[in-house]
C-alpha positions as a printed NumPy array, in Angstrom:
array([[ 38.071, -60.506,  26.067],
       [ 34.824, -58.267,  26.453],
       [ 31.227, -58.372,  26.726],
       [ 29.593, -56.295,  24.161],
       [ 27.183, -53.432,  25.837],
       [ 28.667, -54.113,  29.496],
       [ 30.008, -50.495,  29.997],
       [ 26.064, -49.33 ,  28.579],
       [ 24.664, -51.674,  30.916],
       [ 26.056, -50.949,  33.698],
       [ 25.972, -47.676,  33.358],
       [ 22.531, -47.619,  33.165],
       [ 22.18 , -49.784,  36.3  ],
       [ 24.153, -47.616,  38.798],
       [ 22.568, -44.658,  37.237],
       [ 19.257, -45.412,  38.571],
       [ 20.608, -45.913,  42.212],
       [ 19.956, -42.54 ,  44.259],
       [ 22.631, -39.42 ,  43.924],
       [ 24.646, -41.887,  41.521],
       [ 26.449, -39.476,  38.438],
       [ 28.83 , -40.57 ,  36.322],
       [ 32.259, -39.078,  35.445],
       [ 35.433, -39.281,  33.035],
       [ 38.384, -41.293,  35.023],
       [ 41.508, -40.075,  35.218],
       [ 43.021, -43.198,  33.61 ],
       [ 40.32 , -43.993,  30.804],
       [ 36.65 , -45.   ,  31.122],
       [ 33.82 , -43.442,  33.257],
       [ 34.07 , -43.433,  36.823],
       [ 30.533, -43.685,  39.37 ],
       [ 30.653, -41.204,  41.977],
       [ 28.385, -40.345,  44.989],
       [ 28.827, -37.182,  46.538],
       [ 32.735, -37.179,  46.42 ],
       [ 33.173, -40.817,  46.353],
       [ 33.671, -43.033,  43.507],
       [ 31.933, -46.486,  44.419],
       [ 33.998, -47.951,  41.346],
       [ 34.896, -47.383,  37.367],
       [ 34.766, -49.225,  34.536],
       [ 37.491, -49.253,  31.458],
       [ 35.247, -50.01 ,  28.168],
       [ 33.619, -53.11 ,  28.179],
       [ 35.855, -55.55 ,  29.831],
       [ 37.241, -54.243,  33.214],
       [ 35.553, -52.457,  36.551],
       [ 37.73 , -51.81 ,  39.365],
       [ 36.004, -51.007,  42.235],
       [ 37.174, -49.84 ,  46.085],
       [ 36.113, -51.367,  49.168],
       [ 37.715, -51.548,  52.703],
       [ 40.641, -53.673,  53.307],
       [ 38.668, -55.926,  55.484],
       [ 35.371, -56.231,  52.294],
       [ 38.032, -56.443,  49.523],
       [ 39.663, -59.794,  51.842],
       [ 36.441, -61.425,  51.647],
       [ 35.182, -60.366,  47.874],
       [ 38.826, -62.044,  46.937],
       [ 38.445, -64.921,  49.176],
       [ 34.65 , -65.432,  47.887],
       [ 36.126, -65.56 ,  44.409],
       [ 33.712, -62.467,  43.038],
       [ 36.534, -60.327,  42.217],
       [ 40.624, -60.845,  42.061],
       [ 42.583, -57.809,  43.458],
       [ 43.227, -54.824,  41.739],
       [ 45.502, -55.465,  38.668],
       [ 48.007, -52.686,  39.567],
       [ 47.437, -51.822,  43.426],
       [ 47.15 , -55.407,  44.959],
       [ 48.31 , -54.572,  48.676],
       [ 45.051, -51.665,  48.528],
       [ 41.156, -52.173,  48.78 ],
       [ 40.61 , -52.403,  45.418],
       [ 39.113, -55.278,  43.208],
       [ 39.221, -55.54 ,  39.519],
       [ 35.896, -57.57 ,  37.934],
       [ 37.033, -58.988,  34.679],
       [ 33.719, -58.712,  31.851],
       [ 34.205, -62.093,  30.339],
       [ 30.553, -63.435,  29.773],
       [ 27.261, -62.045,  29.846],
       [ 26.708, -63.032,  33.107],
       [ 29.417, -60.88 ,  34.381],
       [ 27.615, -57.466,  33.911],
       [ 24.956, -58.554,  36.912],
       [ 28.095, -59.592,  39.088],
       [ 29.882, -56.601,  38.339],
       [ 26.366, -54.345,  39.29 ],
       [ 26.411, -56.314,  42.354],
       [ 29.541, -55.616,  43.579],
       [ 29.439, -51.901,  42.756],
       [ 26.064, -51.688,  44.474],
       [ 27.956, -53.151,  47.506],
       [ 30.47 , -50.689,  47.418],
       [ 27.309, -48.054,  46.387],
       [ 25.882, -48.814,  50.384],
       [ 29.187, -48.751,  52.196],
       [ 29.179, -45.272,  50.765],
       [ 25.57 , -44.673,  51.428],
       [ 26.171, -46.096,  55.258],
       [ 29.307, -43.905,  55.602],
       [ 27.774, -40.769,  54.561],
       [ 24.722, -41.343,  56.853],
       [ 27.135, -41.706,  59.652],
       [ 28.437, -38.64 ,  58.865],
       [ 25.318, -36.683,  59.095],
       [ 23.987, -38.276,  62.055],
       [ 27.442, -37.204,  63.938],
       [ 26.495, -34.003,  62.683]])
């Protein structure tokens, strides 16, 4: 199952968040990178997989926004499954999460110096 448009959409959504570029995965799809980091990718219109910290990904799962990653279950990652319409805003708002952990990490960085 898919939602028509989600990969355009959402695209088009994390696109428009500051430093935000898009780029082929290694495993299909696009991926959304800042900097060096991808904040998640998405596998045509039905899938985004997305990494967070151990700690985040615990409480995304227990929350019931995401289930774990389809392949690495024991990691960080989540995998969002684009079933409904509805889904493309869910799946925005948990790469946008994942968008300002990197955004807080890198400012981190360059306040350490």
């Amino acid at each position: 199952m898919s939602v028509t448009g989600a990969q355009q959409r959402i695209q088009a959504a994390v696109l428009a968040w500051e430093g935000m570029v898009v780029a082929p995965h290694r495993f299909g799809g696009v991926e959304f990178v800042l900097g060096k980091r991808e904040i998640g990718h998405i596998h045509g219109d039905h899938l985004v997989d997305i990494p967070f910290p151990t700690k985040v990904r615990d409480r995304v799962v227990a929350e019931g926004r995401a289930a774990p990653h389809h392949l690495l279950a024991d990691s960080g990652w989540v995998s969002f499954y684009l079933r409904e319409p509805a889904d493309i805003d869910a799946a925005i708002a948990l790469l946008h999460e994942s968008y300002g952990l990197a955004i807080a990490q890198r400012n981190a960085r360059i306040e350490r110096g």
